[in-house]
DSSP file (Angstrom, degrees, kcal/mol; ACC not computed):
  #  RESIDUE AA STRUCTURE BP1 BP2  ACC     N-H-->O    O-->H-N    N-H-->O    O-->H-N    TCO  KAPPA ALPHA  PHI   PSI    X-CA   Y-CA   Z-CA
    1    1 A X              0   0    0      0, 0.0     2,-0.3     0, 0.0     0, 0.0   0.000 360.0 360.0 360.0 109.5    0.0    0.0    0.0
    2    2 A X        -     0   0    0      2,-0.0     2,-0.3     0, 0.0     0, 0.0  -0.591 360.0-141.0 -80.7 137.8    1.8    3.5   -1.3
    3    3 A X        -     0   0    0     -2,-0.3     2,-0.3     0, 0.0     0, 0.0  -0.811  14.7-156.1 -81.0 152.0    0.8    6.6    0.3
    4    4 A X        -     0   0    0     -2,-0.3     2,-0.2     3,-0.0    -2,-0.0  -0.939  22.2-115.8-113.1 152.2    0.5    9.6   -1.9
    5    5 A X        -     0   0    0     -2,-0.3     2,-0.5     1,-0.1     0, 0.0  -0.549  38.8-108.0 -73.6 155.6    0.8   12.9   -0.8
    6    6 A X        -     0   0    0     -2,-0.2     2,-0.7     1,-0.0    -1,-0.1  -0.665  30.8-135.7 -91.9 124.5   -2.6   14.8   -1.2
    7    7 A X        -     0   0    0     -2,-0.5     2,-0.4     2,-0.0    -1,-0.0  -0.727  13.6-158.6 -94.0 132.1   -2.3   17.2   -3.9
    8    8 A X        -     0   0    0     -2,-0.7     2,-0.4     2,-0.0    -1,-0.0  -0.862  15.4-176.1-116.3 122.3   -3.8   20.7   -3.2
    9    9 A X        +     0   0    0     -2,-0.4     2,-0.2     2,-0.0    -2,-0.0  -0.961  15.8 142.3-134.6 136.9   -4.5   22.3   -6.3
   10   10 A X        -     0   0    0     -2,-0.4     2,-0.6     2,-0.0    -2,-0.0  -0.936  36.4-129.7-172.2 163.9   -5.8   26.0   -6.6
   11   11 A X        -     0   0    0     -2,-0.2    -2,-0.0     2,-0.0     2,-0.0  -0.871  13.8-133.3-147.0 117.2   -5.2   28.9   -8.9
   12   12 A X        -     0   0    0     -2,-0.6     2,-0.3     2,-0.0    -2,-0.0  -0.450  20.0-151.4 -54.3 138.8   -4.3   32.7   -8.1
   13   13 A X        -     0   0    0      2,-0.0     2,-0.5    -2,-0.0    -2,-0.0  -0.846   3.9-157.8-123.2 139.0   -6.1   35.6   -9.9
   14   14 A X        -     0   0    0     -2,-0.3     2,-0.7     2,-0.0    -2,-0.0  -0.995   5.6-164.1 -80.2 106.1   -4.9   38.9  -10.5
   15   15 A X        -     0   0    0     -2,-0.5     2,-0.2     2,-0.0    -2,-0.0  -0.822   9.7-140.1-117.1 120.0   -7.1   41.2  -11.0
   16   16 A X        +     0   0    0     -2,-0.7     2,-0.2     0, 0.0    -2,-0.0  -0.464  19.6 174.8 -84.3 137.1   -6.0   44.8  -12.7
   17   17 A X        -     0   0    0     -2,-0.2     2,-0.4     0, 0.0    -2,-0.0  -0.947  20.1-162.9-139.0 141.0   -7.4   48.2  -11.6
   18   18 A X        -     0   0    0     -2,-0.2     0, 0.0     1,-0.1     0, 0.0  -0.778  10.6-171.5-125.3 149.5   -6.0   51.2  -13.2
   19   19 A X        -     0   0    0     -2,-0.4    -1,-0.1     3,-0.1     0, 0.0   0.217  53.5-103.0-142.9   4.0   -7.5   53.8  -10.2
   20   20 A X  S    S+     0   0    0      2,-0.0     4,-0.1     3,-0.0    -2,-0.0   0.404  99.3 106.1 113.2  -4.3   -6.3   57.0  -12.6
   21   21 A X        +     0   0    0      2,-0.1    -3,-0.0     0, 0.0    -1,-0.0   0.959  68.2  60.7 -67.2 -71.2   -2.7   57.6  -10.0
   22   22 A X  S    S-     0   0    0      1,-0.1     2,-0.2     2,-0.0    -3,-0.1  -0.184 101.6-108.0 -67.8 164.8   -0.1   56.2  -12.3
   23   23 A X        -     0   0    0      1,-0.0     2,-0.5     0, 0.0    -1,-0.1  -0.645  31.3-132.6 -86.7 133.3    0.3   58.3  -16.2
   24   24 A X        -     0   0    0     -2,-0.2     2,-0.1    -4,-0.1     3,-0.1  -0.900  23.3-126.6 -99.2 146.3   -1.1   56.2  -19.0
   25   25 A X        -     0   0    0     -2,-0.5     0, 0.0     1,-0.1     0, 0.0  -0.426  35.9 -75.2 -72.1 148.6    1.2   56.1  -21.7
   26   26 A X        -     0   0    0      1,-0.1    -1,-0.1    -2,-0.1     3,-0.0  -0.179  40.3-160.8 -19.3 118.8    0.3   57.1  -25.4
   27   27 A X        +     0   0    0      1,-0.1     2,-1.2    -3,-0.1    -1,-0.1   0.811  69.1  58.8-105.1 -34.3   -1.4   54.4  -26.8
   28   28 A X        +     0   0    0      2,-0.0     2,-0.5     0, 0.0    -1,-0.1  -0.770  61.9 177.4-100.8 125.0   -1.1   55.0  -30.8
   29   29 A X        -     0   0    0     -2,-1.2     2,-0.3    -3,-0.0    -2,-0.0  -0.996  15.1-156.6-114.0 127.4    2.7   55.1  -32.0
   30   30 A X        -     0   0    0     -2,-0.5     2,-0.5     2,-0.0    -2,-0.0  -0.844   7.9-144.8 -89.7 146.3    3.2   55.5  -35.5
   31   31 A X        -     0   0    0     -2,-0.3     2,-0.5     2,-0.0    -2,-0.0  -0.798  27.0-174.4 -93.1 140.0    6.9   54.1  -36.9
   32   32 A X        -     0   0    0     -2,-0.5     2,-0.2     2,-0.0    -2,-0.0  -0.912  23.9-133.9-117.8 113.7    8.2   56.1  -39.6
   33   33 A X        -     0   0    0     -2,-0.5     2,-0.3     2,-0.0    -2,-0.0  -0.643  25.1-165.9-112.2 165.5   10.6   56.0  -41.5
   34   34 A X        -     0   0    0     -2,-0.2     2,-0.5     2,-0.0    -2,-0.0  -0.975  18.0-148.4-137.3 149.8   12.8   59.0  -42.2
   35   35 A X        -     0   0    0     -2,-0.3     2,-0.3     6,-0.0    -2,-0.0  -0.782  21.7-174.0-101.4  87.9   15.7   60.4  -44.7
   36   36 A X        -     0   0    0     -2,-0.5     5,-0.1     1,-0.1    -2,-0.0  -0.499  24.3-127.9 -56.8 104.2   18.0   62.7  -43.1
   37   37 A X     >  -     0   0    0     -2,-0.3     4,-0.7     1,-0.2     5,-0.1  -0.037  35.6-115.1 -24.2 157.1   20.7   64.6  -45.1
   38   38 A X  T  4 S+     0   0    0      2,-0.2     4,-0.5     1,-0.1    -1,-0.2   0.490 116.8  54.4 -71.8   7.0   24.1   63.9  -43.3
   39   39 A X  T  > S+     0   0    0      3,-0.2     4,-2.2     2,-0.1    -1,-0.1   0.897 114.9  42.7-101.1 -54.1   24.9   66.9  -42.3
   40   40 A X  H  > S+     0   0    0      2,-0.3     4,-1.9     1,-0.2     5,-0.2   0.612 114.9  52.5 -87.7 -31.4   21.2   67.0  -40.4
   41   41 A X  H  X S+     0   0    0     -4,-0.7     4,-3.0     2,-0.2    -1,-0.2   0.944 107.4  48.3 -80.5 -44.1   21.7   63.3  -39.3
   42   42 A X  H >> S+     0   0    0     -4,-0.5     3,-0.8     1,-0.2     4,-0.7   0.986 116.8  51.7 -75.6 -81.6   25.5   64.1  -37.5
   43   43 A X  H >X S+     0   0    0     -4,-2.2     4,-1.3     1,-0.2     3,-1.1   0.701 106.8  45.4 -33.5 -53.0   23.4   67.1  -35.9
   44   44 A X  H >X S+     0   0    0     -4,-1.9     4,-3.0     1,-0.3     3,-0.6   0.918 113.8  60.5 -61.1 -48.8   20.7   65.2  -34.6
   45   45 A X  H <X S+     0   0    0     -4,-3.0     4,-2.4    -3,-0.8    -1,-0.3   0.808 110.3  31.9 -32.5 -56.2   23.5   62.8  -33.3
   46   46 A X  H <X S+     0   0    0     -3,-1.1     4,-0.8    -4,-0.7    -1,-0.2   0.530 112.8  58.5-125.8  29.3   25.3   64.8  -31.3
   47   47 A X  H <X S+     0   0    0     -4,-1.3     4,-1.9    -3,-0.6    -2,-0.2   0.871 111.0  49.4 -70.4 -43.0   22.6   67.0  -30.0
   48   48 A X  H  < S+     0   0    0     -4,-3.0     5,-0.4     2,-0.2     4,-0.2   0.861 110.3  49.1 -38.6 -58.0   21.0   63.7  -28.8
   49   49 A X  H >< S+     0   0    0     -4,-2.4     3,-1.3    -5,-0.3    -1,-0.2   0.904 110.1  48.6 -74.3 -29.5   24.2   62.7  -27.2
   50   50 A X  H 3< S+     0   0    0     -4,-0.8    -2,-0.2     1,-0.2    -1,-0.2   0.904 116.9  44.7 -67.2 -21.9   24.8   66.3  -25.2
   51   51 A X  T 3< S-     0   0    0     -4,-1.9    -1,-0.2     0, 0.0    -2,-0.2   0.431 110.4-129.2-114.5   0.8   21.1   66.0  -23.9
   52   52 A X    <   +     0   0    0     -3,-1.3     2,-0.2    -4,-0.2    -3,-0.2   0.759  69.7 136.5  58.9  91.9   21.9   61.8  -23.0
   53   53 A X        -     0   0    0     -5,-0.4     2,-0.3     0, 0.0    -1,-0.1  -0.507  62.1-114.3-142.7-171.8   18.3   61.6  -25.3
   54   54 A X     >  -     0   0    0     -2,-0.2     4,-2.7    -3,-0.1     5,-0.3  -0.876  33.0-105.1-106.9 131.5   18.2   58.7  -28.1
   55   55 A X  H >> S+     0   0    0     -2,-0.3     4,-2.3     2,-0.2     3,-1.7   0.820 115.6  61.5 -32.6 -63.3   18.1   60.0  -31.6
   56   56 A X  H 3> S+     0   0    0      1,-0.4     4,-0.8     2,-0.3    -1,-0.2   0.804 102.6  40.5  34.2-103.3   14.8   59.1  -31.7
   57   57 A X  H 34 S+     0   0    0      1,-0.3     4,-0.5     2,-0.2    -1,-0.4   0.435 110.4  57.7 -82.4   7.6   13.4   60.9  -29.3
   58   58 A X  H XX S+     0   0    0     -4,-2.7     4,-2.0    -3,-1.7     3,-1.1   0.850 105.4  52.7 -80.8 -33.9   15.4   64.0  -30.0
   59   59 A X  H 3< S+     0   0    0     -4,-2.3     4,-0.4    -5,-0.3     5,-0.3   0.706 110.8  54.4 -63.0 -14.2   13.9   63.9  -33.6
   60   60 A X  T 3X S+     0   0    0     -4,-0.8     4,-1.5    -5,-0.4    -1,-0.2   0.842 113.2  35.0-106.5  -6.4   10.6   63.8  -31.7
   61   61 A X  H <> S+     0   0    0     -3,-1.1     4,-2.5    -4,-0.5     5,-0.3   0.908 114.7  54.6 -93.5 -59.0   11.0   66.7  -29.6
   62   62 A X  H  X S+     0   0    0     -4,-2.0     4,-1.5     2,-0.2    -3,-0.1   0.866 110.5  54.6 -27.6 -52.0   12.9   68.8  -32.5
   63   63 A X  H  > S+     0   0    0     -5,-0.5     4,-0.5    -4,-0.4    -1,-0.2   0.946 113.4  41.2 -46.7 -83.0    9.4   67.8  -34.7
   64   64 A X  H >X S+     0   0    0     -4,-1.5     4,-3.2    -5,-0.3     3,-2.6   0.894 110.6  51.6 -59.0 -32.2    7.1   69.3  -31.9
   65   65 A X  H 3X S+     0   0    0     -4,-2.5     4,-2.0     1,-0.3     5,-0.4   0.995 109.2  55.1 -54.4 -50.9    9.1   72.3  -31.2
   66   66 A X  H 3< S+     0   0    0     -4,-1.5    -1,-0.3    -5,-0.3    -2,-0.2   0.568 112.5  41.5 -46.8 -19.4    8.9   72.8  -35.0
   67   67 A X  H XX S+     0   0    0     -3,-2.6     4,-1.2    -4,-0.5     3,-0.8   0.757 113.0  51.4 -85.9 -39.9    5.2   72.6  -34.7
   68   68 A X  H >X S+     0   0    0     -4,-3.2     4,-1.9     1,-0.2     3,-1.1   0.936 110.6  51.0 -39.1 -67.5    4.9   74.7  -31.5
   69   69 A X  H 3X S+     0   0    0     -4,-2.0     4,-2.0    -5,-0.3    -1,-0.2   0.696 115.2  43.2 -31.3 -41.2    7.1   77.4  -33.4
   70   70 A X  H <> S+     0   0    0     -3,-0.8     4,-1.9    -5,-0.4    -1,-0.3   0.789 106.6  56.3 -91.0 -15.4    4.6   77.2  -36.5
   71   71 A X  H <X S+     0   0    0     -4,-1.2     4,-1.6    -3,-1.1     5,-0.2   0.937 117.3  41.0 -83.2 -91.7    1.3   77.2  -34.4
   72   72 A X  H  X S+     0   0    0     -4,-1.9     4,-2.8     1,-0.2     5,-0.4   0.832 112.2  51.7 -32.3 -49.6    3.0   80.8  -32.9
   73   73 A X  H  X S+     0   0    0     -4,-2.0     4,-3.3    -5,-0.2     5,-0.4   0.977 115.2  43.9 -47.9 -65.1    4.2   82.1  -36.2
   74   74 A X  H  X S+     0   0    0     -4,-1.9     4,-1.6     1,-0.2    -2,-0.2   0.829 111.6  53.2 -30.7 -58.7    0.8   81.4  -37.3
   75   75 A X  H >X S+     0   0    0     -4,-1.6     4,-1.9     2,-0.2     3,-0.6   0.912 111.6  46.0 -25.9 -72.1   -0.8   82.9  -34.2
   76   76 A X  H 3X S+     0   0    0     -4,-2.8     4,-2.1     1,-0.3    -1,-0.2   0.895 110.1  50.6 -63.0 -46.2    1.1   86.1  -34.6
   77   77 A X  H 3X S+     0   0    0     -4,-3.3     4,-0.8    -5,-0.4     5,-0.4   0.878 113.8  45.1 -72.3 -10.8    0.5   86.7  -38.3
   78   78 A X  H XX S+     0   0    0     -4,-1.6     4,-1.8    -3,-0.6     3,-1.3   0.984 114.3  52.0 -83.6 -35.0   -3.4   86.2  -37.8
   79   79 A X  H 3X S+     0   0    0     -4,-1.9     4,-1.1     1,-0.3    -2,-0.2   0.650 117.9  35.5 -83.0 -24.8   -3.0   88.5  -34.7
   80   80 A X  H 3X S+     0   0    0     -4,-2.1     4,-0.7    -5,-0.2    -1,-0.3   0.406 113.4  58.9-104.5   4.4   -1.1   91.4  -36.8
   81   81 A X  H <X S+     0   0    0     -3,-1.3     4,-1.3    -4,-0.8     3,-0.4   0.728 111.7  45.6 -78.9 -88.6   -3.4   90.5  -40.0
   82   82 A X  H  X S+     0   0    0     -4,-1.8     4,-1.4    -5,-0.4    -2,-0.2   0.699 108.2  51.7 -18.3 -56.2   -6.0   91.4  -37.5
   83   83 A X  H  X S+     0   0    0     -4,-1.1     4,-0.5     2,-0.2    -1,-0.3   0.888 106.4  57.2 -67.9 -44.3   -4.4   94.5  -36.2
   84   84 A X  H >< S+     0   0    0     -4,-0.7     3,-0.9    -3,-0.4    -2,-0.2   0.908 102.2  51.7 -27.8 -66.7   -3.9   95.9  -39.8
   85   85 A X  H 3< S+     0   0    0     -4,-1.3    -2,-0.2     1,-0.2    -1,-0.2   0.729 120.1  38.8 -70.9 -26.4   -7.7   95.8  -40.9
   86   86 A X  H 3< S+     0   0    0     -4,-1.4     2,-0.6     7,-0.0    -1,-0.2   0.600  83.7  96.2 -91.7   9.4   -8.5   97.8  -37.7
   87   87 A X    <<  -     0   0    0     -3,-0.9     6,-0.1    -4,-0.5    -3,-0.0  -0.660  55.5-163.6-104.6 139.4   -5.7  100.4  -37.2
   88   88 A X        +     0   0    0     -2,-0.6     2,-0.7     4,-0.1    -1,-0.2   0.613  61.5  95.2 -89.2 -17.7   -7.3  103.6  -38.8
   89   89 A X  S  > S-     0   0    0      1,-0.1     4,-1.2     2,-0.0     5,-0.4  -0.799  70.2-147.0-103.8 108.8   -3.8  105.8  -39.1
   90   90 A X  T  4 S+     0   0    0     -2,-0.7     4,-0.4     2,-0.2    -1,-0.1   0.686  98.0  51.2 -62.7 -11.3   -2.7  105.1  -42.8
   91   91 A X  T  > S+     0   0    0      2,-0.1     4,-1.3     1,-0.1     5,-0.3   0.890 114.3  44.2 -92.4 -22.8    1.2  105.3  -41.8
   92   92 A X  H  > S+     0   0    0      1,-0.2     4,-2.3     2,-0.2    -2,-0.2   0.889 111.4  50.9 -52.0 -27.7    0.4  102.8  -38.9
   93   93 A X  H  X S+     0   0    0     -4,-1.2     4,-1.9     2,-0.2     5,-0.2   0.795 116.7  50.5-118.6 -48.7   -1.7  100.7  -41.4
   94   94 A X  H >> S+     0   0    0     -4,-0.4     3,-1.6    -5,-0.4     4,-0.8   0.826 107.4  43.9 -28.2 -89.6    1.8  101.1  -43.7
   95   95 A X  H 3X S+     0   0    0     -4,-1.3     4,-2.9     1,-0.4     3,-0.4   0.710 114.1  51.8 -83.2 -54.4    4.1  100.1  -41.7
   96   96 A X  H 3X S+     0   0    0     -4,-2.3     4,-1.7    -5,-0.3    -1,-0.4   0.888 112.8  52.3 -24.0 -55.4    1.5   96.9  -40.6
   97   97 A X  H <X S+     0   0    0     -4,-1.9     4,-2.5    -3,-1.6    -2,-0.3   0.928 113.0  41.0 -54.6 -55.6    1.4   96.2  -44.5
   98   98 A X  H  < S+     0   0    0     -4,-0.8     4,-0.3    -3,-0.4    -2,-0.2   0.927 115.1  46.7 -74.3 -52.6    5.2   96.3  -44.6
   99   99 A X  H >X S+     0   0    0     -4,-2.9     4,-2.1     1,-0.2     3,-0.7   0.823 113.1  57.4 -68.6 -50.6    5.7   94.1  -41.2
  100  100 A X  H 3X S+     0   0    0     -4,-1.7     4,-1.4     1,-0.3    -2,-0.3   0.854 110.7  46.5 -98.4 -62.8    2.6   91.5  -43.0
  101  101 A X  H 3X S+     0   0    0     -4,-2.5     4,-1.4     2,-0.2    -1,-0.3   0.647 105.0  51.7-103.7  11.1    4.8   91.1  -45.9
  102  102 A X  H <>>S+     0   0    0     -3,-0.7     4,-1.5    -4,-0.3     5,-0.7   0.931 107.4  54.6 -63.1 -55.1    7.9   90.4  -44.4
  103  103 A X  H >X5S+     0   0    0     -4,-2.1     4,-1.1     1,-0.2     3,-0.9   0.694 116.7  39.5 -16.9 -78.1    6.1   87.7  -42.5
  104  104 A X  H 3<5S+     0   0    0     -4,-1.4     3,-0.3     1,-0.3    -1,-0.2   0.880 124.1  36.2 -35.8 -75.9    4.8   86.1  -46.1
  105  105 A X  H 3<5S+     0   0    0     -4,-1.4    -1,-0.3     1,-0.3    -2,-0.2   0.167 111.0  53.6 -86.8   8.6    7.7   86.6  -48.0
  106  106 A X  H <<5       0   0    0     -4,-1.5    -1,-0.3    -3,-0.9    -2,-0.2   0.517 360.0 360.0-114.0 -47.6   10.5   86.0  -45.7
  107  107 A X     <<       0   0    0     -4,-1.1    -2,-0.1    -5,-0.7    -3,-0.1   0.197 360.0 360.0  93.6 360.0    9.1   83.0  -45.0
């Protein structure tokens, strides 16, 4: 007659609760791929390396500052567009005119 040990069988649950403390991360990443001059690539390079960043993610902050920057440019020309069509003193309303096509043509 063998004894067996009695086998105790049972199964642990985890159950996940996000309770809104910890940051959720960005859910949609696009990959991209991109062609960088060399001159532009060897910048990125060794801005990345003074700031300890990954190329990467300096090309992904360099991107948004580069949209932030165009959002404001924008800003400012609709906000001096704006100031133009109201200012009533034709050399202010010049000088507006002048400042309105550097903006445009200066790029």
């Amino acid at each position: 007659m063998s004894k067996r040990s009695p086998r105790i069988s049972f199964a642990v649950y985890t159950i996940w609760v996000h309770n809104g403390v910890m940051k959720v991360a960005e859910k949609a990443v696009v990959r991209q791929s991109v062609s960088l001059p060399a001159g532009l690539a060897k910048q990125v390079g060794s801005m990345a390396k003074s700031r300890k960043l990954s190329k990467n993610r300096m090309l992904v902050e360099l991107i948004e500052n580069g949209i932030d920057a165009d959002k404001r440019r924008q800003a400012e020309f609709f906000a001096l567009a704006e100031r133009f069509r109201n200012e009533q003193d034709p050399e202010a309303a010049r000088r507006l005119g002048d400042e309105l096509g550097r903006m445009v043509f200066s790029g």
